[in-house]
PQR file of N, CA, C, O and H, with PARSE charges and radii, in Angstrom:
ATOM      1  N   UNK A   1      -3.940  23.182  14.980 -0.4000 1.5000
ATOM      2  CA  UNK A   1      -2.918  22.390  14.294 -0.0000 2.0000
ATOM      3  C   UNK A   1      -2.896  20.987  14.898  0.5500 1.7000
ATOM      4  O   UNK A   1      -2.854  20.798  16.114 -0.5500 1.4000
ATOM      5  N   UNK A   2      -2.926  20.044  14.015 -0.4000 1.5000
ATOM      6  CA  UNK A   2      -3.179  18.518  14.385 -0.0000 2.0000
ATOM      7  C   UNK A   2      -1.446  18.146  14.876  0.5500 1.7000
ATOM      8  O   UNK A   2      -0.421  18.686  14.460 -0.5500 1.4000
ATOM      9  H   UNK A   2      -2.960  20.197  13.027  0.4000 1.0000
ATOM     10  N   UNK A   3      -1.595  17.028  15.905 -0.4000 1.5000
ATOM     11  CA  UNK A   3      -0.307  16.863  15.950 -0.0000 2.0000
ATOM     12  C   UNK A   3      -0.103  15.569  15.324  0.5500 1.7000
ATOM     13  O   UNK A   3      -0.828  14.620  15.624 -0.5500 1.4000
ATOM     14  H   UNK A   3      -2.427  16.589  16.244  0.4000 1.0000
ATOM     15  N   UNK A   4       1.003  15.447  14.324 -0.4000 1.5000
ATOM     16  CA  UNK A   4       0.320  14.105  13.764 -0.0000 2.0000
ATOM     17  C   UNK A   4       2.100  13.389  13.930  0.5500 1.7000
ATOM     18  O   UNK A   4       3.064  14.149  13.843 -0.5500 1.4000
ATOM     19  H   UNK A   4       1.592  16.218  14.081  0.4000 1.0000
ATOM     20  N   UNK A   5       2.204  12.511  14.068 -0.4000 1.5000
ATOM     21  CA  UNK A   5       3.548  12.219  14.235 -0.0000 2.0000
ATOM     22  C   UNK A   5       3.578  11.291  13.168  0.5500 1.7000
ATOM     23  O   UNK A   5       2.692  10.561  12.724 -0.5500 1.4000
ATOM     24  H   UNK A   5       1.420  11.893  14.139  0.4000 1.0000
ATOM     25  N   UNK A   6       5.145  11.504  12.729 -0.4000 1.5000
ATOM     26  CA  UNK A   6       5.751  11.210  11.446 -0.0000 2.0000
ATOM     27  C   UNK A   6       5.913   9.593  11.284  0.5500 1.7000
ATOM     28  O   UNK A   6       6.391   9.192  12.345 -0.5500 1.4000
ATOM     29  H   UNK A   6       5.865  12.097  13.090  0.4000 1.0000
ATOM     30  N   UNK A   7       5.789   8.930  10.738 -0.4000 1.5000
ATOM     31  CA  UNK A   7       5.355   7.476  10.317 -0.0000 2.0000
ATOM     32  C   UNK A   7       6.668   6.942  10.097  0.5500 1.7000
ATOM     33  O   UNK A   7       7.322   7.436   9.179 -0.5500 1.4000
ATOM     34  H   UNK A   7       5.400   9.256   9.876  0.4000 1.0000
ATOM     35  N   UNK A   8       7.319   5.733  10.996 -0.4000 1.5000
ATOM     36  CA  UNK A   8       8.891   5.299  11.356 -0.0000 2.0000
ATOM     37  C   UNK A   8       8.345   4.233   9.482  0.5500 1.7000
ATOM     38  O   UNK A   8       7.436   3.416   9.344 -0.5500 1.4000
ATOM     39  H   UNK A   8       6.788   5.332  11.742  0.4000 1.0000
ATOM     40  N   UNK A   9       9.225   4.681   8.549 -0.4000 1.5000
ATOM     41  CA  UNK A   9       9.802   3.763   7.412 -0.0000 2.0000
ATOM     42  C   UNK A   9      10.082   3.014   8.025  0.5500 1.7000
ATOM     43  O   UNK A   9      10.870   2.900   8.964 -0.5500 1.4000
ATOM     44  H   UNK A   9       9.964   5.345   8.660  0.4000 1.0000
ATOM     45  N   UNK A  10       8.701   1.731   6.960 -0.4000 1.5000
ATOM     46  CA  UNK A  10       8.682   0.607   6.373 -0.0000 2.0000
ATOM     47  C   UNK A  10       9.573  -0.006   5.733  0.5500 1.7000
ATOM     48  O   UNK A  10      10.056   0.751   4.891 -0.5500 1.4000
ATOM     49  H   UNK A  10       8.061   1.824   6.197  0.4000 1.0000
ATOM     50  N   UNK A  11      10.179  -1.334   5.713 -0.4000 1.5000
ATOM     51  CA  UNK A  11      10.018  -2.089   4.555 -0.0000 2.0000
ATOM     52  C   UNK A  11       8.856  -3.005   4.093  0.5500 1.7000
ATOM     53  O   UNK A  11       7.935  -3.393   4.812 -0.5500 1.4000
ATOM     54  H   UNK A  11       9.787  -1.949   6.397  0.4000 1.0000
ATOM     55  N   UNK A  12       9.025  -3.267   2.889 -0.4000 1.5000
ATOM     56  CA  UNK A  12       7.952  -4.145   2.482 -0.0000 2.0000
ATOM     57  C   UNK A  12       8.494  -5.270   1.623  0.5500 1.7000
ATOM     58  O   UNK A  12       9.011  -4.876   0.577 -0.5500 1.4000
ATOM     59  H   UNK A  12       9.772  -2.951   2.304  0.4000 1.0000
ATOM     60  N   UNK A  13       8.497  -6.678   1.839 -0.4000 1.5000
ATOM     61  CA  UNK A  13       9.280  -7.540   0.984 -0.0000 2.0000
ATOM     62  C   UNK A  13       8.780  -7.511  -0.570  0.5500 1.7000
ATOM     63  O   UNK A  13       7.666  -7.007  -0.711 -0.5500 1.4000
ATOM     64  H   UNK A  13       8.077  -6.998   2.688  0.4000 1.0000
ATOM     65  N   UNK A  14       9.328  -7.900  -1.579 -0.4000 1.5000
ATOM     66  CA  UNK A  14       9.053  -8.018  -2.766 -0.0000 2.0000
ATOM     67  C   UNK A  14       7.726  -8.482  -3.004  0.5500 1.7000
ATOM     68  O   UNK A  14       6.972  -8.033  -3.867 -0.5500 1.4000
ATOM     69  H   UNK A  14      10.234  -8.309  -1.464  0.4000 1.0000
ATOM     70  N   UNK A  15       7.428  -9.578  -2.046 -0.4000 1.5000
ATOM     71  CA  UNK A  15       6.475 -10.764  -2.009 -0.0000 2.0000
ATOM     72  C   UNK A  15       4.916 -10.029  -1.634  0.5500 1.7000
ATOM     73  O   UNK A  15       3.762 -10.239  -2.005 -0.5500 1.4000
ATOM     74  H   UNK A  15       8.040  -9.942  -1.345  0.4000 1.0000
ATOM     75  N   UNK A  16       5.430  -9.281  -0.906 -0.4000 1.5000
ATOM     76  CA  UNK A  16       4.038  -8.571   0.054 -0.0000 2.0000
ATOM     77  C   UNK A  16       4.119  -7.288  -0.990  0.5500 1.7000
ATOM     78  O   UNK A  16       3.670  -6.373  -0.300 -0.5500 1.4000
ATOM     79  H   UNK A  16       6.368  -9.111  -0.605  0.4000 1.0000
ATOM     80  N   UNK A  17       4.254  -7.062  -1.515 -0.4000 1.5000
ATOM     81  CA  UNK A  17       3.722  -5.987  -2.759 -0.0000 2.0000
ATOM     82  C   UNK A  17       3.403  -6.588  -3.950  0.5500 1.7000
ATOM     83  O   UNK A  17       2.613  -6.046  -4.723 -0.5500 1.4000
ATOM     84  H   UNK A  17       4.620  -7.806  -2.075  0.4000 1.0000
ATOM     85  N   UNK A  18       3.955  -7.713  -4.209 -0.4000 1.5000
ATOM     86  CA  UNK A  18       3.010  -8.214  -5.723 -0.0000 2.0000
ATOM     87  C   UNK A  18       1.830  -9.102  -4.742  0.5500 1.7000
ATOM     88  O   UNK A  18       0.923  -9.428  -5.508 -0.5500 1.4000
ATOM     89  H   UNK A  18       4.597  -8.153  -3.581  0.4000 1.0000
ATOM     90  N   UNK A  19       1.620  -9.457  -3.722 -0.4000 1.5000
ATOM     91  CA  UNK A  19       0.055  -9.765  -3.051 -0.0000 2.0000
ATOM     92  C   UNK A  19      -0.649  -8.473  -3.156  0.5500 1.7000
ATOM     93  O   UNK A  19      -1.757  -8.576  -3.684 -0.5500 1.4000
ATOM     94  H   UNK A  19       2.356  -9.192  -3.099  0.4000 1.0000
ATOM     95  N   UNK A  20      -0.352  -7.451  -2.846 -0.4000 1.5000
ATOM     96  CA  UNK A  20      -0.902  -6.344  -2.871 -0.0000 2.0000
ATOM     97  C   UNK A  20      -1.744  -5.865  -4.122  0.5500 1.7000
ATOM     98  O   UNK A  20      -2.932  -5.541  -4.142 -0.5500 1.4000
ATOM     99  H   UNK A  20       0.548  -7.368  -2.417  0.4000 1.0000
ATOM    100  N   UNK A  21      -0.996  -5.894  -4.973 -0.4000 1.5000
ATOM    101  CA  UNK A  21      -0.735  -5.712  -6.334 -0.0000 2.0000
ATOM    102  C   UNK A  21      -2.019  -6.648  -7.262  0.5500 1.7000
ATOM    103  O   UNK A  21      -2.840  -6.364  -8.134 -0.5500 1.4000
ATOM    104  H   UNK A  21      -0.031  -6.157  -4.957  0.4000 1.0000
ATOM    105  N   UNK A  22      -1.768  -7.439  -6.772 -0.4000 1.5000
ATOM    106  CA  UNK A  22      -2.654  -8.885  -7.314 -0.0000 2.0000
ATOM    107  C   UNK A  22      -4.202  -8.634  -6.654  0.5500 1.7000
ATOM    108  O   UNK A  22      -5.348  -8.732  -7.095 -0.5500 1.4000
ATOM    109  H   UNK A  22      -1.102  -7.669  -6.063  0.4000 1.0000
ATOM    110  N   UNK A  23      -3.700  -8.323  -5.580 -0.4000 1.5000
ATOM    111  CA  UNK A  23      -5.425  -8.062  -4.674 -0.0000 2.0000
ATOM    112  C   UNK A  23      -6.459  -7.016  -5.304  0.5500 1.7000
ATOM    113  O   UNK A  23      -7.675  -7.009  -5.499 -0.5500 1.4000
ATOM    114  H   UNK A  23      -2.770  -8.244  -5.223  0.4000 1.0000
ATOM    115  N   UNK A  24      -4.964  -5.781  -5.619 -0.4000 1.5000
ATOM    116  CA  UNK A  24      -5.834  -4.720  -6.493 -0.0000 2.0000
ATOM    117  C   UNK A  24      -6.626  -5.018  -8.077  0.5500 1.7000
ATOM    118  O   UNK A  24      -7.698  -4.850  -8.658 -0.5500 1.4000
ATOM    119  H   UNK A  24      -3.977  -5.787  -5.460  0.4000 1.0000
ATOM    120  N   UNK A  25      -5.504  -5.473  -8.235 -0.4000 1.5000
ATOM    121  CA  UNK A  25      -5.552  -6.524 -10.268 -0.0000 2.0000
ATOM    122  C   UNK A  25      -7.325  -7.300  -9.470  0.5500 1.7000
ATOM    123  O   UNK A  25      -8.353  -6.813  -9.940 -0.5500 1.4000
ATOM    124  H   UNK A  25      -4.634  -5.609  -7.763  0.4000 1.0000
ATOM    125  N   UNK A  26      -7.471  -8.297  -8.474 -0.4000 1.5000
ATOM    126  CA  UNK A  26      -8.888  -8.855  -8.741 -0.0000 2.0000
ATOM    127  C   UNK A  26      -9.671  -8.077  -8.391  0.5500 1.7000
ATOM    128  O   UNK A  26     -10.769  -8.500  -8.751 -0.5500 1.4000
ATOM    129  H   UNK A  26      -6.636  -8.693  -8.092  0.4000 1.0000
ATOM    130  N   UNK A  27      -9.836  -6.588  -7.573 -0.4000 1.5000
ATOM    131  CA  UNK A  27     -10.664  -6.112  -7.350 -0.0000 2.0000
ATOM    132  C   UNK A  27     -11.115  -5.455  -5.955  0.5500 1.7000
ATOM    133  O   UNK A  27     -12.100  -4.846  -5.538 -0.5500 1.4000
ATOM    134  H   UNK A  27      -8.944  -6.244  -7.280  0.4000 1.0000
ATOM    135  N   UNK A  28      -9.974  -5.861  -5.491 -0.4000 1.5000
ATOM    136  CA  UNK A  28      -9.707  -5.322  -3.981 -0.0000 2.0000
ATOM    137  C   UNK A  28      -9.636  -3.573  -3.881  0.5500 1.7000
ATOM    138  O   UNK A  28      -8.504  -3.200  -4.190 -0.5500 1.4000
ATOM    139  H   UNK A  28      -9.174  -6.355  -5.830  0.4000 1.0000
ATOM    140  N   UNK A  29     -10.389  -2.631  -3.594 -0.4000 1.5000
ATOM    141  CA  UNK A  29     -10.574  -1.316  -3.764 -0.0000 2.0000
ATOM    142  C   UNK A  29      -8.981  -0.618  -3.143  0.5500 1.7000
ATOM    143  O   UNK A  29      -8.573  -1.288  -2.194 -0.5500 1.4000
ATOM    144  H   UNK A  29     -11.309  -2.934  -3.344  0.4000 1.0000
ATOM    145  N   UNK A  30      -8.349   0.189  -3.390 -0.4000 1.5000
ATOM    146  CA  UNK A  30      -6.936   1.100  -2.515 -0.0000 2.0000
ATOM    147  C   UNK A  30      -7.660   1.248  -1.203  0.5500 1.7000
ATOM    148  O   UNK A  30      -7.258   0.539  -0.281 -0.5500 1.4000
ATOM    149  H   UNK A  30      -8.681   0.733  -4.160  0.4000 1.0000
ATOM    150  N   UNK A  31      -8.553   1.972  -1.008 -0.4000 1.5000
ATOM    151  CA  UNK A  31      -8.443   2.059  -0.067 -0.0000 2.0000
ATOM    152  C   UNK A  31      -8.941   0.866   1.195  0.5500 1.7000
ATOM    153  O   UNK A  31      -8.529   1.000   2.347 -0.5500 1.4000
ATOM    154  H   UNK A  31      -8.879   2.549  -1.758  0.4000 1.0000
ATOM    155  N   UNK A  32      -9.788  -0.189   0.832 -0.4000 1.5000
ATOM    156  CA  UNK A  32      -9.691  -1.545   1.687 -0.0000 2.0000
ATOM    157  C   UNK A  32      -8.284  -1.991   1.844  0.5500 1.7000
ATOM    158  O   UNK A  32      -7.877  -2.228   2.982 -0.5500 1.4000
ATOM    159  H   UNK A  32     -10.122  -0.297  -0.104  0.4000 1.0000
ATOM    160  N   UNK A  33      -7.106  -2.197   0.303 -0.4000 1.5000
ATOM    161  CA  UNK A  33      -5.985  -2.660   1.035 -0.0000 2.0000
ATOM    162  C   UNK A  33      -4.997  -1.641   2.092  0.5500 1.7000
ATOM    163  O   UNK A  33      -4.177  -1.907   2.971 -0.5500 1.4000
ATOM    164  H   UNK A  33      -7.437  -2.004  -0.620  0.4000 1.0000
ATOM    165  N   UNK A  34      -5.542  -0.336   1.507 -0.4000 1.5000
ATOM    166  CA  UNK A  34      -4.442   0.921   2.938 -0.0000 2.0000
ATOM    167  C   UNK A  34      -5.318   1.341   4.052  0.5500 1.7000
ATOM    168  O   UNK A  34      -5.148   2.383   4.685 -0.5500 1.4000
ATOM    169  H   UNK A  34      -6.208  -0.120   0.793  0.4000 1.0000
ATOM    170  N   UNK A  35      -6.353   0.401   4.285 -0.4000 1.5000
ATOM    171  CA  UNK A  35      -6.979   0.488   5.593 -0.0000 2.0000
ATOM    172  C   UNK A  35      -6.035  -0.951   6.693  0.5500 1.7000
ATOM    173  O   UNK A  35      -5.266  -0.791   7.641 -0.5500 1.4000
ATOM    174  H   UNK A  35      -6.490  -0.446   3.771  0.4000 1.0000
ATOM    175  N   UNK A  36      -6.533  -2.271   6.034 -0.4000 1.5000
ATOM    176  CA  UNK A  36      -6.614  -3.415   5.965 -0.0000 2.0000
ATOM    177  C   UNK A  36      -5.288  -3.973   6.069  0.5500 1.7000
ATOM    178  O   UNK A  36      -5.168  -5.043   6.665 -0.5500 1.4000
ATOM    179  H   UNK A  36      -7.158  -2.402   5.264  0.4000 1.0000
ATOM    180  N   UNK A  37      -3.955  -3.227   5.421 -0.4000 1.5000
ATOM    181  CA  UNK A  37      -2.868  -3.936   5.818 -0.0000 2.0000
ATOM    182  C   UNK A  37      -2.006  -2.728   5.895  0.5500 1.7000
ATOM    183  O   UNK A  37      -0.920  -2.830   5.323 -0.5500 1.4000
ATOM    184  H   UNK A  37      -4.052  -2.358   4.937  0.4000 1.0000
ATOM    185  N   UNK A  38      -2.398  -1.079   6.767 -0.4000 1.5000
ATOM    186  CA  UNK A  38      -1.925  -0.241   7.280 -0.0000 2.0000
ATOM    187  C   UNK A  38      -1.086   0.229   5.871  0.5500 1.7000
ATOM    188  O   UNK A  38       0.129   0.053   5.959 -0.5500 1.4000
ATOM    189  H   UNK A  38      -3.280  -0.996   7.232  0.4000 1.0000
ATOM    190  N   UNK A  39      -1.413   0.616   5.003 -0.4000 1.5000
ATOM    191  CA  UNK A  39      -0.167   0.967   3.977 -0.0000 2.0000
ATOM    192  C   UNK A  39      -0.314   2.606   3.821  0.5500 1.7000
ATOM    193  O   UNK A  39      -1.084   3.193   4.581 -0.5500 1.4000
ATOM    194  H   UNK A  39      -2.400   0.758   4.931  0.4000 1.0000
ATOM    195  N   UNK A  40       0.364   3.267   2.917 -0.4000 1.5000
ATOM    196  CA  UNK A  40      -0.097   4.691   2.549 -0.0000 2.0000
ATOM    197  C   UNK A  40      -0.259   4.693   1.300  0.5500 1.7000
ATOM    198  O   UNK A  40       0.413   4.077   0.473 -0.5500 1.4000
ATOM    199  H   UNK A  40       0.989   2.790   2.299  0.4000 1.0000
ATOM    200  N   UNK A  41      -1.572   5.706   1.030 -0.4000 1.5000
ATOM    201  CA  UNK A  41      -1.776   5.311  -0.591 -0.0000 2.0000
ATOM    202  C   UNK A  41      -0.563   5.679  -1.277  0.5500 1.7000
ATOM    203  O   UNK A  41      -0.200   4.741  -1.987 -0.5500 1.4000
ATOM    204  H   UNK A  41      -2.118   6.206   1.701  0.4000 1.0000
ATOM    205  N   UNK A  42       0.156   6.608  -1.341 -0.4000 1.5000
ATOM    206  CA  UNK A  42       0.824   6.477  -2.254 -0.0000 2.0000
ATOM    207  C   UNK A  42       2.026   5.446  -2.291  0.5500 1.7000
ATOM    208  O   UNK A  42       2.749   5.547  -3.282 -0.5500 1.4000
ATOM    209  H   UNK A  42      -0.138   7.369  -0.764  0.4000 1.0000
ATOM    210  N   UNK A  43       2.310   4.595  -1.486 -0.4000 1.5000
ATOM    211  CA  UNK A  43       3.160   2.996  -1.729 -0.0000 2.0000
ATOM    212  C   UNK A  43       2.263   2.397  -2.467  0.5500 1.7000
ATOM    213  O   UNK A  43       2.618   1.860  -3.516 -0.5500 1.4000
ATOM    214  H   UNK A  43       1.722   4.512  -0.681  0.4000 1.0000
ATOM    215  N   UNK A  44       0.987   2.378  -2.072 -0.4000 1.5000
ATOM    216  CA  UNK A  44       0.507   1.262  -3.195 -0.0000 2.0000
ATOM    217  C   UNK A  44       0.429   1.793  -4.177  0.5500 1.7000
ATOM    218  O   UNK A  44       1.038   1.229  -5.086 -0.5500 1.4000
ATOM    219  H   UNK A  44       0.698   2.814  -1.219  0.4000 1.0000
ATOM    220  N   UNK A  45      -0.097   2.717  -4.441 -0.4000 1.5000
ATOM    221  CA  UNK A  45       0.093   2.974  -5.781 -0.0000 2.0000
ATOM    222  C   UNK A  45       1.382   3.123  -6.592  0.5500 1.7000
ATOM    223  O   UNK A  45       1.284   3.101  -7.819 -0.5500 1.4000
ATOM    224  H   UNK A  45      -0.592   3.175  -3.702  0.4000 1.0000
ATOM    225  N   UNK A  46       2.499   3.262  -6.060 -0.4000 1.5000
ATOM    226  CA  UNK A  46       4.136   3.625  -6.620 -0.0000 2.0000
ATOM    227  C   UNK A  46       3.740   1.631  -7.156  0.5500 1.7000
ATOM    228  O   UNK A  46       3.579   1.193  -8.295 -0.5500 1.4000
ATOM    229  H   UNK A  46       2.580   3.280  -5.064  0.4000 1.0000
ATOM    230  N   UNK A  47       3.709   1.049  -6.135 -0.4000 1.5000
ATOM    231  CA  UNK A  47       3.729  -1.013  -6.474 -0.0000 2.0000
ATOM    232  C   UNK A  47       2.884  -0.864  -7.558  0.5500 1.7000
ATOM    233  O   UNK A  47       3.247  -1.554  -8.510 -0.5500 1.4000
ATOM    234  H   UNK A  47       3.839   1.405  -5.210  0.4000 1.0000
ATOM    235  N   UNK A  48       1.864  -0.196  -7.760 -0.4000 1.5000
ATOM    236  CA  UNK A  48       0.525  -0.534  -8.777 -0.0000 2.0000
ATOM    237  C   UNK A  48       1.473  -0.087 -10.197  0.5500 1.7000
ATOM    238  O   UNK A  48       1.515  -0.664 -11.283 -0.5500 1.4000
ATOM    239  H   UNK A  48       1.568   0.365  -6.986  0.4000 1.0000
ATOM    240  N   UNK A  49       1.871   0.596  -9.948 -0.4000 1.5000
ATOM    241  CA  UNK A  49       2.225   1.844 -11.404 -0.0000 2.0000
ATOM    242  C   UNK A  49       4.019   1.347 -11.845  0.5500 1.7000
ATOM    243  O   UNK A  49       4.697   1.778 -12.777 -0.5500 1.4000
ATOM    244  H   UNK A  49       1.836   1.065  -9.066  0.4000 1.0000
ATOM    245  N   UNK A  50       4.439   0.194 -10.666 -0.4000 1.5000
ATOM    246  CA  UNK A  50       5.841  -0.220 -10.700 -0.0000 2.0000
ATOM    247  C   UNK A  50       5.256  -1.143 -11.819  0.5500 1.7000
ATOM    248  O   UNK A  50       5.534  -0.967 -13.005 -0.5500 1.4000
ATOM    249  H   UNK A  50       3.888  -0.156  -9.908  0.4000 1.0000
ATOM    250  N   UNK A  51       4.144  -2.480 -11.220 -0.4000 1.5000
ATOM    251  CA  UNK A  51       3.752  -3.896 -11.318 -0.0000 2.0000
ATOM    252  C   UNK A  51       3.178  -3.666 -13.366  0.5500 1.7000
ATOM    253  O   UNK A  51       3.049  -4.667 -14.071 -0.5500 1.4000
ATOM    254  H   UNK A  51       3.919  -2.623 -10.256  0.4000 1.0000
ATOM    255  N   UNK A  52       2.934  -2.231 -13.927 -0.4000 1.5000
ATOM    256  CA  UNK A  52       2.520  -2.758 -14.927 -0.0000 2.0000
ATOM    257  C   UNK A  52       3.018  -1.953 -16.240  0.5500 1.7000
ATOM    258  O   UNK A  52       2.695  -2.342 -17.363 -0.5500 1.4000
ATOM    259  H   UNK A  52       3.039  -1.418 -13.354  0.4000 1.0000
TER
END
């Protein structure tokens, strides 16, 4: 059994999710931006699926 410890909630400003958002829109892959600016896929994707 992995010990994985529970991830202290984020905020994320309005601003820094439509960059996100926009990065994905030109072509930026999910998983480069939830490596690259520590996110979990499913936030970006909730912003992706909010943004359209």
């Amino acid at each position: 059994m992995m010990n994985q410890q529970k991830r202290v909630r984020r905020s994320f400003s309005t601003d820094l999710k439509a960059q996100m958002v926009k990065f994905y829109q030109q072509g930026k892959s999910r998983s480069e931006l939830v490596n690259e600016y520590d996110l979990t896929p499913s936030a970006l994707d909730s912003w992706i699926s909010q943004s359209s």
